[in-house]
Phi, psi and omega in degrees: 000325191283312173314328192293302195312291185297003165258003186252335173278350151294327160261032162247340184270328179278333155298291180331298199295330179281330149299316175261018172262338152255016158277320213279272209323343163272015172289312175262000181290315184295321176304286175324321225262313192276322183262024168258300182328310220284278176021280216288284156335288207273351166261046172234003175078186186262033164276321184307283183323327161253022133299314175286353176298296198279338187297300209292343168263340180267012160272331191277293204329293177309345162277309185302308171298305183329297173298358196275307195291322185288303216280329168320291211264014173293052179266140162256145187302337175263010184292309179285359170304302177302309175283018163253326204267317150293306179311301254247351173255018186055001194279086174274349151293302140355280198299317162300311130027267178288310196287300170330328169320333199220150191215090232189143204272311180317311180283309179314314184261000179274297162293015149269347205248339180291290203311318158286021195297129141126333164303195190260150191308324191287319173307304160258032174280319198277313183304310166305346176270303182316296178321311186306304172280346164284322170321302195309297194323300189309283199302004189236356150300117170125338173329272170007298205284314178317308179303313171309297173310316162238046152238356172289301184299332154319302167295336186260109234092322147336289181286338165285323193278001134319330194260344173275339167260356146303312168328282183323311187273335202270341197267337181273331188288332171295332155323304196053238179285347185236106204268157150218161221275327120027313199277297201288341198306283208292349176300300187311297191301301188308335192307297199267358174259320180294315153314335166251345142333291189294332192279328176282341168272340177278328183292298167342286165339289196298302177292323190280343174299314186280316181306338163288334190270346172291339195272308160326269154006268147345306191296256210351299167342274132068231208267020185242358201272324197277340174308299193303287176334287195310306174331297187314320196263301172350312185279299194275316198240043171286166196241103309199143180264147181265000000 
């Protein structure tokens, strides 16, 4: 009986101690888990700071147009529909109207080609064009910079790993006969962390470029399709301002 009571109180103390080793431990697992990452980060030298430099500006470039680009690309299906119906009843105020309404590369140049009504068709053809291309110039500012990043990063991810294996060779000829692996660690380490830096901001970098410029595109597409409408209504149905 005496054996029992004390196998059983050995196996409440150890189901406790595995209790409170799983509470403890995911408490302290996100701590460790963050000062291994920051670790790691800072034995990669100081090129990772300006790798997080270029993520956080190529994550904002890509955020910020992606709304440039969302809010851009807000056309209702039915707009040019309302500005033919409008032209073909002559109300080109109406029709000015509606283009104030929206606030879109679609509406802006569709009220530039109304305001030229009664010139010769290449004047508001050119104008509408004009119009067209300062749009594209705007959504497509801040790219350049995008582009950059991600044919840069790679290269300064490159260059730590150049500088590490200087490091590395410059730590073994100071060694001499007593080499230890020890020596070699942080070289090693800038090589191979600045190097997977780079390839990720550039990766970052490299897609949100082409995704952006397919979105564009897309605008662009578009915004040449509603040119062509307006023309169309210009040629059959034009309309006298009221």
């Amino acid at each position: 009986m005496l054996f029992n009571l004390l196998q059983t109180d050995t196996l409440v103390e150890a189901a406790s101690e595995a209790v409170e080793q799983m509470t403890a431990t995911p408490a302290a697992q996100p701590a460790e888990m963050n000062e291994s990452l920051f670790s790691l980060f800072t034995m990669g030298g100081p090129l990772m700071w300006v790798l997080l430099a270029l993520s956080i500006l190529a994550i904002y470039l890509i955020g910020r147009k992606w709304w440039i680009i969302r809010q851009a690309s807000k056309i209702d299906h039915n707009f040019m529909n309302d500005i033919r119906d409008y032209m073909n009843q002559g109300k080109t105020k109406s029709a000015l109207t509606l283009c104030s309404k929206y606030d879109n590369p679609v509406a802006r140049m569709t009220e530039t080609g109304i305001r030229r009504l009664g010139r010769p068709m290449n004047d508001i053809r050119a104008a509408i064009e004009n119009t067209g291309n300062i749009e594209v110039a705007r959504l497509e500012k801040g790219l350049p910079l995008l582009a950059t990043i991600a044919g840069g990063a790679p290269m300064i991810g490159f260059l730590g790993t150049v500088l590490g294996m200087v490091k590395a060779f410059f730590n073994m000829s100071k060694a001499g006969n007593n080499i230890d692996i020890t020596l070699l660690s942080d070289g090693i380490y800038t090589a191979m962390l600045t190097t997977v830096g780079g390839l990720i901001v550039g990766i970052i970098a490299y897609f949100g470029y082409n995704w952006l410029t397919s979105k564009i595109s897309d605008l662009v597409y578009e915004m040449e399709s509603s040119t062509t409408q307006f023309i169309d209504i210009v040629l059959n149905e034009p309309g006298e301002e009221a």
